[in-house]
C-alpha positions in Angstrom: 9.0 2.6 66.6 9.2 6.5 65.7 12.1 7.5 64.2 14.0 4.1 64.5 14.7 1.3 67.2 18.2 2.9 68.1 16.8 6.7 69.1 17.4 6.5 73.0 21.0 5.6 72.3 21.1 8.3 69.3 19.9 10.6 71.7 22.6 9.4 74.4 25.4 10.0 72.1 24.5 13.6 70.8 23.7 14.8 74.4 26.9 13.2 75.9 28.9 14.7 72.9 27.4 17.6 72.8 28.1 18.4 76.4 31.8 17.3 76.7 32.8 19.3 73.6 31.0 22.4 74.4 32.6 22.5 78.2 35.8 22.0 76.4 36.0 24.5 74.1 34.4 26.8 76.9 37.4 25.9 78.9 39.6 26.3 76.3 38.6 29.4 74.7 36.3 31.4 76.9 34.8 34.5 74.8 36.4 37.6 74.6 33.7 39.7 75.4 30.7 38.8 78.1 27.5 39.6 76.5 25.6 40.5 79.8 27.6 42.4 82.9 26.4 39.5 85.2 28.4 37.2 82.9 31.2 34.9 83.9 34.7 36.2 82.3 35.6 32.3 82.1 34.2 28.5 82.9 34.0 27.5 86.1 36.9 24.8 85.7 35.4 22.4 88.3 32.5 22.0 87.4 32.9 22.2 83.2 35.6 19.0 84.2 32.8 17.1 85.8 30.3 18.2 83.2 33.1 16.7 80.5 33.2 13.4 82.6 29.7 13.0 82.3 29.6 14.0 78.8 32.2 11.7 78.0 30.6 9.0 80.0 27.2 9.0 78.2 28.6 9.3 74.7 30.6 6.0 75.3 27.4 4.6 77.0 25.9 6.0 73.5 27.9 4.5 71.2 28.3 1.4 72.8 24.7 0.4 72.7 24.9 1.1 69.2 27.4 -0.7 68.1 26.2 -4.0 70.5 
């Protein structure tokens, strides 16, 4: 197969990661100044939490295919 047997699940756990770590830090630090004037001043906290859950979810998913 291209680029490995394992790439869905490599895949998985990057995305997964990727999106609970960036919500976090978004809701931990937002930036100090908006780039745009439509810009939000910080994270919408209800929806970054469920964008973390899933993040979260998926990276588990991840790396429990891969270590099955």
């Amino acid at each position: 197969m291209f680029l490995g047997e394992d790439l869905l699940a490599w895949l998985v756990l990057a995305l997964g990661s990727a999106m609970a770590v960036g919500n976090g830090l978004a809701l931990i630090r937002p930036p100090d100044n908006p780039r745009r004037d439509d810009a939000l001043d910080k994270a919408p906290k209800a929806r970054s939490a469920a964008s973390i859950v899933v993040g979260v979810i998926a990276a588990i998913w991840g790396l429990a295919t891969l270590v099955s």
